[in-house]
N, C-alpha and C positions, 0 to 999 in steps of 0.2 A: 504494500500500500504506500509506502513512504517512496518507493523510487517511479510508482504512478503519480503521487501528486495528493492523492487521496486520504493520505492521513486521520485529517478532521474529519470526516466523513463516516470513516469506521465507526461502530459503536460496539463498544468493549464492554462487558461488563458481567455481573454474573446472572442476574434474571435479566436480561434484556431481550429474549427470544421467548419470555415467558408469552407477552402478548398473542405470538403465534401460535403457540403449544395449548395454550386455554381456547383459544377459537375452534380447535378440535375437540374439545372434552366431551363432547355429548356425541359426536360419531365414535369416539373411540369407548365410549358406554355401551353405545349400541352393539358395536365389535365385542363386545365380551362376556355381553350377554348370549349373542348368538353361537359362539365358543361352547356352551355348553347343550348344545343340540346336535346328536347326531345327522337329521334330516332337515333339508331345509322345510320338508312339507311339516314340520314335526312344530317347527318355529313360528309358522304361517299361521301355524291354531292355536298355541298358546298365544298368539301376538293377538290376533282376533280376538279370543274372549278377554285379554287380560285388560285392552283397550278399551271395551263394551265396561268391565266391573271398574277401570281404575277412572271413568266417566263421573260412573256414576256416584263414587264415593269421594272424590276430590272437589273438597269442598272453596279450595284457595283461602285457610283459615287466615291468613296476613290482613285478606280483605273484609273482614265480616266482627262483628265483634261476640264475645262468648255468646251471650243468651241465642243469637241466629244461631253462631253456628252449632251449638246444640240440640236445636230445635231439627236443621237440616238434618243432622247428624242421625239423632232418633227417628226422622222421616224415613233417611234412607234405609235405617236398619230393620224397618218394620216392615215396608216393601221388600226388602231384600229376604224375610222372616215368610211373609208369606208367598213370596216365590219356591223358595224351599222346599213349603210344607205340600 
């Protein structure tokens, strides 16, 4: 770099390629969940129902304050209760 001119340019340092590395974190989630399926048709169906159940139970509690989200909370578990049965 020094005998390009380039010097200042470089950026040194120890987390400085973190930015790039965290912009994959949620593909390289996914890679490693599917690591543990033999089939991919095996993947396709846990991915289908898990999607359908984690809908319906994700409630984004950061955005709601207790009493909601207990109320949804008990909704969903009632429904989900008498699906079951």
């Amino acid at each position: 770099m020094t005998e390009l001119g380039n010097q200042e340019k470089q950026e040194v340092g120890r987390w400085v390629n973190n930015q790039v590395e965290n912009s994959h974190l949620s593909f390289r989630r996914r890679e490693r969940s599917m690591q543990r399926f033999k089939r991919m048709k095996s993947l396709q169906k846990f991915a289908s129902v898990h999607a359908n159940v984690h809908n319906h139970f994700n409630l984004e509690r950061h955005l709601v304050d207790r009493q909601t989200y207990k109320t949804h909370r008990s909704a969903a578990l009632a429904e989900w209760q008498s699906l079951m049965a």
